[in-house]
Each structure stands twice: as structure tokens, then as C-alpha cells.
DRENTORFI-33338 format. One record per residue (C-alpha): residue number from 1; x, y, z. Coordinates in Angstrom, 3 decimals. Layout:
pt resi: NUM, x: X, y: Y, z: Z
...
***
This chain:
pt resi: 1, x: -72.966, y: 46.806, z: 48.729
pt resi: 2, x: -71.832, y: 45.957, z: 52.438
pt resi: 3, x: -72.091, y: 49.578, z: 53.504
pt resi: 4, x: -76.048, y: 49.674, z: 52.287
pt resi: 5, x: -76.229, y: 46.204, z: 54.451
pt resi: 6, x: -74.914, y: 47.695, z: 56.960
pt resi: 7, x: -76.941, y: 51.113, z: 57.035
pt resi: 8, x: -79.947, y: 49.137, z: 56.436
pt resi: 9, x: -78.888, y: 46.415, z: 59.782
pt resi: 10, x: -78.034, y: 49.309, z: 62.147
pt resi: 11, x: -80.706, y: 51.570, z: 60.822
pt resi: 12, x: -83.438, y: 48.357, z: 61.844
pt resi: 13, x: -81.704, y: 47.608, z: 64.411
pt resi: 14, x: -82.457, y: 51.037, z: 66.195
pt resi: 15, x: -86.373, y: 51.023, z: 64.953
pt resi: 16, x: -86.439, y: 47.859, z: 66.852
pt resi: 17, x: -84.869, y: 49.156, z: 70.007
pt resi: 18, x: -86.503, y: 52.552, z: 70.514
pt resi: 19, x: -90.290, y: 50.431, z: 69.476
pt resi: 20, x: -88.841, y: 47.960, z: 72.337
pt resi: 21, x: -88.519, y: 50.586, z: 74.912
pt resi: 22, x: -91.220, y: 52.690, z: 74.484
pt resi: 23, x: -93.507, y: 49.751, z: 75.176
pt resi: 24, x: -92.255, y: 48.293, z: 78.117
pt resi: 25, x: -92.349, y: 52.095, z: 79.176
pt resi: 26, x: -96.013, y: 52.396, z: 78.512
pt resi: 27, x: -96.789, y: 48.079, z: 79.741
pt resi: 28, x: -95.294, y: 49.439, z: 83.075
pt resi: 29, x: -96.838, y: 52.906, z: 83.323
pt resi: 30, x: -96.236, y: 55.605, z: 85.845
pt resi: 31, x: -98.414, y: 54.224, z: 88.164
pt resi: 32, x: -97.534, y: 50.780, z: 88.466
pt resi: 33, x: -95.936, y: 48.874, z: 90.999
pt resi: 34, x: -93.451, y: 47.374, z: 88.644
pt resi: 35, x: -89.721, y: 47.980, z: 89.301
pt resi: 36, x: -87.547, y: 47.982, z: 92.611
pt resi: 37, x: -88.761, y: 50.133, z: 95.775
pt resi: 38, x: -86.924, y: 50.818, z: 99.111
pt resi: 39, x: -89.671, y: 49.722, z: 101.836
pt resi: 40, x: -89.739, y: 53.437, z: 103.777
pt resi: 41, x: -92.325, y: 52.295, z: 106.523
pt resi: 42, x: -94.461, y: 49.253, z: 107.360
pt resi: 43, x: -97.015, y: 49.153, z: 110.252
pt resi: 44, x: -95.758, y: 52.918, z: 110.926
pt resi: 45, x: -92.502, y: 51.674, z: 111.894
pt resi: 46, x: -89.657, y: 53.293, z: 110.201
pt resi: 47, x: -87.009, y: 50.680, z: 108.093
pt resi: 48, x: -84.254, y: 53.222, z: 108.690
pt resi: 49, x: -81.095, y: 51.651, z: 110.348
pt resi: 50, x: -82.371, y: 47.728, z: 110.028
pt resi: 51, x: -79.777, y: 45.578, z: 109.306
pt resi: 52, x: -79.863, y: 45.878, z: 105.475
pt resi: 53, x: -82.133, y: 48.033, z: 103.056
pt resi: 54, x: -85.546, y: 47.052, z: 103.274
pt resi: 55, x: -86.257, y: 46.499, z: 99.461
pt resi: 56, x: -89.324, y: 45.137, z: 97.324
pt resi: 57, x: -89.103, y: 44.671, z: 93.395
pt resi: 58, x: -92.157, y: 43.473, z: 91.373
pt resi: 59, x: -91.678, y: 41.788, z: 88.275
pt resi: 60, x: -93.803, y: 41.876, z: 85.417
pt resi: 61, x: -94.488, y: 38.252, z: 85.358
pt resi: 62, x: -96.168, y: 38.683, z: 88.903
pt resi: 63, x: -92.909, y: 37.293, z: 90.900
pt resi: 64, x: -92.441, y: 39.741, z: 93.992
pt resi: 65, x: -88.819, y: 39.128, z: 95.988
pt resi: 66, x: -86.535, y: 41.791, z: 98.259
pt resi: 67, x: -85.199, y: 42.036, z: 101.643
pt resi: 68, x: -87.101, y: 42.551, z: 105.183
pt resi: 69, x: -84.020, y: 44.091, z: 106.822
pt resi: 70, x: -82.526, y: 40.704, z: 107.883
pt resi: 71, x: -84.100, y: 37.851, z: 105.460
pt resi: 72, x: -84.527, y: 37.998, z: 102.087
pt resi: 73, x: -88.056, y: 36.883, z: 100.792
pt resi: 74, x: -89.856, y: 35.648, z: 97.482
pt resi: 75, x: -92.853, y: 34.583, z: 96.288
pt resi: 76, x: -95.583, y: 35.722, z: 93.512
pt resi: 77, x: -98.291, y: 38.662, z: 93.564
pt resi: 78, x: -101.192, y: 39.305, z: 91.915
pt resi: 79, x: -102.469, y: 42.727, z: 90.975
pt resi: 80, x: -105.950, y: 43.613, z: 89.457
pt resi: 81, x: -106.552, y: 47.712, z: 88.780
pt resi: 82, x: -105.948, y: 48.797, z: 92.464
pt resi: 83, x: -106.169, y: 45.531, z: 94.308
pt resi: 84, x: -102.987, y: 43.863, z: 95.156
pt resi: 85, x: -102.695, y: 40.713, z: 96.804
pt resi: 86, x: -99.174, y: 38.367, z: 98.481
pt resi: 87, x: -99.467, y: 34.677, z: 97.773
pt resi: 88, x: -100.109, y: 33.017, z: 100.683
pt resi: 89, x: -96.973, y: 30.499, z: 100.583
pt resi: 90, x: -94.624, y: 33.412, z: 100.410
pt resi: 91, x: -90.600, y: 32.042, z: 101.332
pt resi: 92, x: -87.831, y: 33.429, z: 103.176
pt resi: 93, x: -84.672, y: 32.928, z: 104.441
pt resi: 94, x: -84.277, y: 32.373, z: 107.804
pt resi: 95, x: -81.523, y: 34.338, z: 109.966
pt resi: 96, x: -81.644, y: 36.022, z: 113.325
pt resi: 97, x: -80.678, y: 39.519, z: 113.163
pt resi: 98, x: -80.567, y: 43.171, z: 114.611
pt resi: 99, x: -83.813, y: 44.468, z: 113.089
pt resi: 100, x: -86.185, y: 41.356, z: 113.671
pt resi: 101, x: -88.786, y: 43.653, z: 114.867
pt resi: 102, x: -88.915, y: 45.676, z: 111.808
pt resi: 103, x: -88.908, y: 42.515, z: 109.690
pt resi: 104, x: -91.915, y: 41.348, z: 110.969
pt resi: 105, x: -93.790, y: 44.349, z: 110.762
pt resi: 106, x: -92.548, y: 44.260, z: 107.177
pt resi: 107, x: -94.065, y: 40.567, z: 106.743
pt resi: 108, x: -97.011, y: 41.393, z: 108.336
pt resi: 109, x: -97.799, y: 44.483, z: 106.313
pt resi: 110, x: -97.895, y: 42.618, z: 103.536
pt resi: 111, x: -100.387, y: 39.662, z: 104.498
pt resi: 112, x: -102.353, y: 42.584, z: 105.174
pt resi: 113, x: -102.091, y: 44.426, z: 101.957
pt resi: 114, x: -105.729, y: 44.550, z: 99.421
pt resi: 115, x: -104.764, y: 47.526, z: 97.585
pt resi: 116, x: -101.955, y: 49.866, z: 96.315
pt resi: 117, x: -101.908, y: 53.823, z: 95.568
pt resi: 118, x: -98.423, y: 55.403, z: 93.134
pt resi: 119, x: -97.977, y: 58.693, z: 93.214
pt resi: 120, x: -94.981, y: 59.807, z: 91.665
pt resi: 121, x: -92.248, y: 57.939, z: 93.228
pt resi: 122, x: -94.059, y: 56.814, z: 95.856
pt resi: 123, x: -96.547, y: 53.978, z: 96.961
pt resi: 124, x: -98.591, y: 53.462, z: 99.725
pt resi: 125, x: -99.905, y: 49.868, z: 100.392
pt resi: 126, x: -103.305, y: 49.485, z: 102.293
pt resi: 127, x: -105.236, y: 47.511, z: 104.057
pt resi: 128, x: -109.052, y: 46.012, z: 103.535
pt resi: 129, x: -109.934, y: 49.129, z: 105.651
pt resi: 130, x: -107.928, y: 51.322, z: 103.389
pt resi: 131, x: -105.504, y: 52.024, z: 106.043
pt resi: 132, x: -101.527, y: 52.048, z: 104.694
pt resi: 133, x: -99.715, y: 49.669, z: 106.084
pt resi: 134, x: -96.788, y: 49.882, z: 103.816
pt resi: 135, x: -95.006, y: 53.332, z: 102.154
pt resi: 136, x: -92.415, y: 52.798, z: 99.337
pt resi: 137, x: -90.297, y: 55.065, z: 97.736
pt resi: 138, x: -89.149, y: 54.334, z: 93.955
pt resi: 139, x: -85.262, y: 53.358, z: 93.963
***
């Protein structure tokens, strides 16, 4: 009698796991923004060789945090089909570093940022004008 509890247990227990992961799989969708990115460009300025990985990850729950080569930042975003938008009281630590140019280019790109494009493993970040101020490359 245990063993048919236990057949029965693991045998629900992996209908409920593979049903699990198939839907977050199709909630996130290959061309959404949800997941961690490595920031490849902002402003066309590269990232490469700031002072630690420029990084982005968007959460489902519309939280938004990574690091701008020197700080690390947080906040919320909201996304609507194509339209993306930064809250406006984004925070962020606040060091002096190597790569404070790229950082702010980094910041900036993103109070600039109306709309988003995926593409594989890669997104591109524009402007109002539909200009990219921001590339990203899936990590």
C-alpha cells in the first residue's frame, strides 16, 4: 500500500512540475524582456571593460534592478506590447568609479527608453524617435 502512495505522490508530483514549467515558459515568451541581460551598448558607447558587467534583469512582477558598471540600480518598469517605460524614482547606489562615463550613458539610455524590440537573444531599446539607445544580449 505505501509503494502505490508513493507511485501515485511522485507520479503527481512530476505532472505538477513539467505543467509548472511549461507555463512560466510560455508567460515569459521568446520575445519578452523577462530574465537577466548583459547591457552590450547604451548611447553607442560600448560597456566592454567598465568596472563590473553592465547587467539588467526584469522580473515578472515589473521590478527592474542590475549594475551600470560601477553602481548597482533598482526600481520598477512597466511594459505594454512594445512600449516600455523606467519609473521615474529609479535608485542607485552611489560610488565613484573607473567607468562613470559609461554609467551614465547607461542611466540615461534608459530615461530615454519608449519601446523594446527581442530578437533571439538580443534586445534593442529605443527611443520616442525609434532610435536604440540601449542593445542587450540574453545572459
Amino acid at each position: 500500500m505505501k509503494q502505490v502512495f508513493f507511485l501515485i505522490s511522485f507520479a503527481m508530483a512530476i505532472a505538477f512540475s513539467s505543467c509548472s514549467s511549461s507555463r512560466n515558459t510560455a508567460k515569459a515568451g521568446k520575445a519578452s524582456l523577462i530574465g537577466e541581460w548583459i547591457i552590450v551598448s547604451a548611447l553607442d558607447s560600448s560597456t566592454e571593460g567598465g568596472m563590473k558587467p553592465a547587467v539588467i534583469s526584469f522580473s515578472e512582477d515589473g521590478k527592474v534592478n542590475g549594475c551600470a558598471t560601477v553602481n548597482n540600480f533598482f526600481g520598477e518598469y512597466t511594459s505594454k506590447g512594445k512600449n516600455l517605460a523606467f519609473s521615474d524614482n529609479m535608485g542607485m547606489t552611489r560610488m565613484m568609479g573607473s567607468s562613470m562615463e559609461m554609467e551614465s550613458a547607461i542611466t540615461t539610455a534608459m530615461m530615454q527608453v519608449s519601446s523594446y524590440s527581442v530578437k533571439d537573444k538580443t534586445a534593442v531599446l529605443l527611443d520616442g524617435n525609434g532610435k536604440t539607445v540601449m542593445v542587450l544580449n540574453r545572459k
